[in-house]
MDTraj code that builds the backbone (N, CA, C; nanometers):
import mdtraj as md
import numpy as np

residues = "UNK UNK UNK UNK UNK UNK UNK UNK UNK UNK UNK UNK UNK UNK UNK UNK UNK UNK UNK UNK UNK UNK UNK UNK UNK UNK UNK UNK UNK UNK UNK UNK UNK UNK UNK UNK UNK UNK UNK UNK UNK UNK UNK UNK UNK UNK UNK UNK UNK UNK UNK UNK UNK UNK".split()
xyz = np.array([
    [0.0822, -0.1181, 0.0000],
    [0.0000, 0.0000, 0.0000],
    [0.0875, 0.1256, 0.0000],
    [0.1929, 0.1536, 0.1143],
    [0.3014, 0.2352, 0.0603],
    [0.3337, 0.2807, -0.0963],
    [0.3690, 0.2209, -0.1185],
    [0.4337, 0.2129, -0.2789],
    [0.2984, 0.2872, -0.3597],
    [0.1425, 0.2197, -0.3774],
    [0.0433, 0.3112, -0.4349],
    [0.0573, 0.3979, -0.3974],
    [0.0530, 0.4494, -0.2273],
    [-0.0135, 0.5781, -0.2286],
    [0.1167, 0.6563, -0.2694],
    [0.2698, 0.6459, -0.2434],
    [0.3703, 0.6824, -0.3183],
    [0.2977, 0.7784, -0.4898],
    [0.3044, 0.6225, -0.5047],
    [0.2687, 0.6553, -0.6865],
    [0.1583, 0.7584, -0.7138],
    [0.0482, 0.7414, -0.6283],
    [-0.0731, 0.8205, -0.6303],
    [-0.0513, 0.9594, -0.5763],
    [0.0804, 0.9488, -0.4692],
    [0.0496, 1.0581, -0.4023],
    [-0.0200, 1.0814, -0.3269],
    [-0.1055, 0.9952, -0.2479],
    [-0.2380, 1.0319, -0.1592],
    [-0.1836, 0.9471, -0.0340],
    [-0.2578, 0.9367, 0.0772],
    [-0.2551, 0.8913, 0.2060],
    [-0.3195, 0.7752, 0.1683],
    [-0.2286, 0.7159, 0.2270],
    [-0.3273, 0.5295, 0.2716],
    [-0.4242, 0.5168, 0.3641],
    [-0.4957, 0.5739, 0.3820],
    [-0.5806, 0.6321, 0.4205],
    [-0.7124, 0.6214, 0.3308],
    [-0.6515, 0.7116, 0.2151],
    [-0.7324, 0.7355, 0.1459],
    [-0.7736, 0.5702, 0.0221],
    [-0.6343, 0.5242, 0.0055],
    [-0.6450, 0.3867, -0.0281],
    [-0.7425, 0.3245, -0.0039],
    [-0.7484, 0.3270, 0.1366],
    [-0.8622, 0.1993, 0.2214],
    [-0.9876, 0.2745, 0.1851],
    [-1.0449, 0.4109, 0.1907],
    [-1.1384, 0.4436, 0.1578],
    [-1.2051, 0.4143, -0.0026],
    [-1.1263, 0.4305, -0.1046],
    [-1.1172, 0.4035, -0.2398],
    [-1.1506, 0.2572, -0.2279],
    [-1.0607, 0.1602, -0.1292],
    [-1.0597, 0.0088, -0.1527],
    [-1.2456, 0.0067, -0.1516],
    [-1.3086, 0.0716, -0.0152],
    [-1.4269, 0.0221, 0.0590],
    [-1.5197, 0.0922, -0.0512],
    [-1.5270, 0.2147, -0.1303],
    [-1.6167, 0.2642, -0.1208],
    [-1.6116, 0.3011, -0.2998],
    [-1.5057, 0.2164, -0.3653],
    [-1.4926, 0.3024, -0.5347],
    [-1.4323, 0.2063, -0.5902],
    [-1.4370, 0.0425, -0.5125],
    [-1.4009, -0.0272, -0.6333],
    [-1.2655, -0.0306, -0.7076],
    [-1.1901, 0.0267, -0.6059],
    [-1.0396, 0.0828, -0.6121],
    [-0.9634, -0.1053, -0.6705],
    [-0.8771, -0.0825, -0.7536],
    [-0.8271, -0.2435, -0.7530],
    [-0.7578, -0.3285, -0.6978],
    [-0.7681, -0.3923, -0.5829],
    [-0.6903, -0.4586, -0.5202],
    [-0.7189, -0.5555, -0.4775],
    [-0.5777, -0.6720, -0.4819],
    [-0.6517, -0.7641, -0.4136],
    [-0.6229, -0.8619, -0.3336],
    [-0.6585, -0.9087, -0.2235],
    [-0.6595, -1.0302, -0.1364],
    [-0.5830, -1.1436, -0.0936],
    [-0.4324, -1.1239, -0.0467],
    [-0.3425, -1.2549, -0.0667],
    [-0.3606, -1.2530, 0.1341],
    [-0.4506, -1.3358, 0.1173],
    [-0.4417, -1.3657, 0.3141],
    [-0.5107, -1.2456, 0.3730],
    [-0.4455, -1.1910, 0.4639],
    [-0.4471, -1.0374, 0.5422],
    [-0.3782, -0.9685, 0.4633],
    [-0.3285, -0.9798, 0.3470],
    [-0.2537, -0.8877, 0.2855],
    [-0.3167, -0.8088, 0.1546],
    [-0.3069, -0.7258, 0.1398],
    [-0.3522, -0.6555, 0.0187],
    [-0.2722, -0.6719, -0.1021],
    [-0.2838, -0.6702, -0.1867],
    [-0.2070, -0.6655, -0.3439],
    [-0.3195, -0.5574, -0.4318],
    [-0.1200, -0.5292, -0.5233],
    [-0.1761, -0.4440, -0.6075],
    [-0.1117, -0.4217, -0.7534],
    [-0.1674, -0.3962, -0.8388],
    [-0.0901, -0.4125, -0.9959],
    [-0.1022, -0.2674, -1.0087],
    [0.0120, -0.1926, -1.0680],
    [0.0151, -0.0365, -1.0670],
    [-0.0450, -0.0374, -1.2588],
    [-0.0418, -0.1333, -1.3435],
    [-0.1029, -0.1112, -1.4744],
    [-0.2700, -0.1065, -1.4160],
    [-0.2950, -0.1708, -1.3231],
    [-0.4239, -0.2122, -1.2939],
    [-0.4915, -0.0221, -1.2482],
    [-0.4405, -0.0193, -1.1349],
    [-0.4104, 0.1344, -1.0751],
    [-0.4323, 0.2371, -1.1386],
    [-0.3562, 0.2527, -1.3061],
    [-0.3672, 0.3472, -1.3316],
    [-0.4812, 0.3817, -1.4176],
    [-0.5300, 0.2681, -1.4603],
    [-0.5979, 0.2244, -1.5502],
    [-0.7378, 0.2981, -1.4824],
    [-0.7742, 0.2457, -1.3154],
    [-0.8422, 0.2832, -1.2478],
    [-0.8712, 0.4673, -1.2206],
    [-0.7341, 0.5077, -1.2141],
    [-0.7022, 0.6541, -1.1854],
    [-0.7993, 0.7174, -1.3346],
    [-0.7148, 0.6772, -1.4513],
    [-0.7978, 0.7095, -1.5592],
    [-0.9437, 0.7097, -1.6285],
    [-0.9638, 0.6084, -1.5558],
    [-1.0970, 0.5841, -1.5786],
    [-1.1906, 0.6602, -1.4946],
    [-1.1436, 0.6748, -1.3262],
    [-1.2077, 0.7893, -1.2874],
    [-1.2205, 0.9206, -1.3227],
    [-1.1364, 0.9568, -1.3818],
    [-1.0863, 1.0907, -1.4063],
    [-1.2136, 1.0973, -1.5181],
    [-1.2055, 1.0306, -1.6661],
    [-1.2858, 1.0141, -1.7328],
    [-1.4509, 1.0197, -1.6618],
    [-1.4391, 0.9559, -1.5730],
    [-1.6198, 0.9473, -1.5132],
    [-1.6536, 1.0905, -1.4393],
    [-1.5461, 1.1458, -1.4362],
    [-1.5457, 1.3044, -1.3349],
    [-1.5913, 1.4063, -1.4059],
    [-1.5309, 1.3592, -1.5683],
    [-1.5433, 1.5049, -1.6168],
    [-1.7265, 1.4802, -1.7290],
    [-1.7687, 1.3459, -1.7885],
    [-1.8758, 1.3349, -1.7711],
    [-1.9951, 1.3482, -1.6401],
    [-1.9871, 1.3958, -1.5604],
    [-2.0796, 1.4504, -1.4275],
    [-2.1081, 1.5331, -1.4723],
])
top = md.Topology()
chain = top.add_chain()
for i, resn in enumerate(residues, 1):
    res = top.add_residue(resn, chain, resSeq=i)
    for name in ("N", "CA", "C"):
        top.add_atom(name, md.element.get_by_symbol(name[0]), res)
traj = md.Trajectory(xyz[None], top)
């Protein structure tokens, strides 16, 4: 999670909120979280796209 919010720039914090509440991409190895940064950005973009249709 480090390393995203690194890349993202945002608080892990905000991660877990994204995880719970936007479908954010991640996923599930045990108690552990995983994450693919092609997956990530893909996500970033696609929101961005859904932001400016509103």
């Amino acid at each position: 999670m480090e390393d995203v919010s690194q890349h993202l720039k945002v608080n892990k914090e905000t991660i877990r909120r994204w995880i719970k509440t936007q479908d954010f991409p991640a996923h599930r190895a045990g108690n552990l979280l995983r994450f693919k940064l092609s997956e990530v950005d893909a996500w970033v973009r696609q929101s961005s796209t859904d932001n400016e249709t509103d």
